[in-house]
C-alpha positions, 0 to 999 in steps of 0.5 A: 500500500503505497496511496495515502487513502489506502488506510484507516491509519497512516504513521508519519516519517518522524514516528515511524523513526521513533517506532523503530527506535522502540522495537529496536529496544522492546521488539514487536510493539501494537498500539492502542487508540483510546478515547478519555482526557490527555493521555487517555486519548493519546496513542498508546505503544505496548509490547505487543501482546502486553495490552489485551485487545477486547472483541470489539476493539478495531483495528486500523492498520498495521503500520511500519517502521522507517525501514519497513520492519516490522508491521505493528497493529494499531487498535482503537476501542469500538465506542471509539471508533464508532465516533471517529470511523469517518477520520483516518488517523495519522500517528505522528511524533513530537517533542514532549514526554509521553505517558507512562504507560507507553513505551516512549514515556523516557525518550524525549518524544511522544506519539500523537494523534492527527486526523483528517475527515475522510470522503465518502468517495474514499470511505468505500474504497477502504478495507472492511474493519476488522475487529478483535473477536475476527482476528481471534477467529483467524481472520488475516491482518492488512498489508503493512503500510510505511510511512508516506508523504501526507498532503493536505492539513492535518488535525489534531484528534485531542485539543486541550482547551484552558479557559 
């Protein structure tokens, strides 16, 4: 997959430097995309397997390192995604200290999460969802995807307002 449209979620140059960063040093990782407050709604790196995917919870994508190896899975929980399913979500990094669950908490950078409303004219053309309870059963995951140029403006999902 190499078309920016061809996934529910894309990972920028700098986040896919970052994730190789990480599975150089954790080995496989997946992430989980939550909703909640702060880190609540940021994009959370786990050893893969360390995080318990629900039957459910959907999955995205599967996202590459800067050097193609290897594929994480990227999740989001079904109440969640049922409010963003119209968004492509585009993991990036940033300077700043992550959560301390996630695996970048200690270095200097952290994951966030970007979004741009997706057409319907592209929406038809994605992939069926995949949910945990289907991957459980065997159902196959997506081609891995690397980073790529991304066009256009993007959002940020989570914006923390102070009055």
């Amino acid at each position: 997959m190499s078309n920016e449209w061809s996934s529910r979620v894309l990972i920028t140059d700098r986040a896919a430097d970052l994730l190789g960063r990480l599975v150089a040093r954790h080995g496989p990782v997946m992430f989980h995309q939550s909703g909640g407050c702060c880190d609540g709604s940021a994009p959370m790196c786990y050893p893969d397997g360390d995080f318990i995917v629900g039957d459910r919870d959907v999955l995205l994508g599967v996202i590459t390192t800067a050097r193609g190896e290897p594929g994480a899975p990227v999740w989001i929980s079904g109440s969640q995604y049922a409010l963003w399913k119209h968004t492509q979500l585009i993991l990036d990094a940033v300077p700043g200290r992550g959560s301390g669950f996630s695996l970048e908490a200690p270095e200097g950078e952290r994951f966030l999460t970007r979004s741009r409303v997706i057409s319907p004219e592209v929406e038809e053309s994605l992939p069926p969802i995949i949910t945990g309870g289907q991957v459980e059963e065997g159902a196959e995951l997506p081609e891995p995807i690397g980073p790529v140029e991304i066009s256009g403006e993007l959002g940020e999902v989570c914006r923390i307002v102070r009055a």
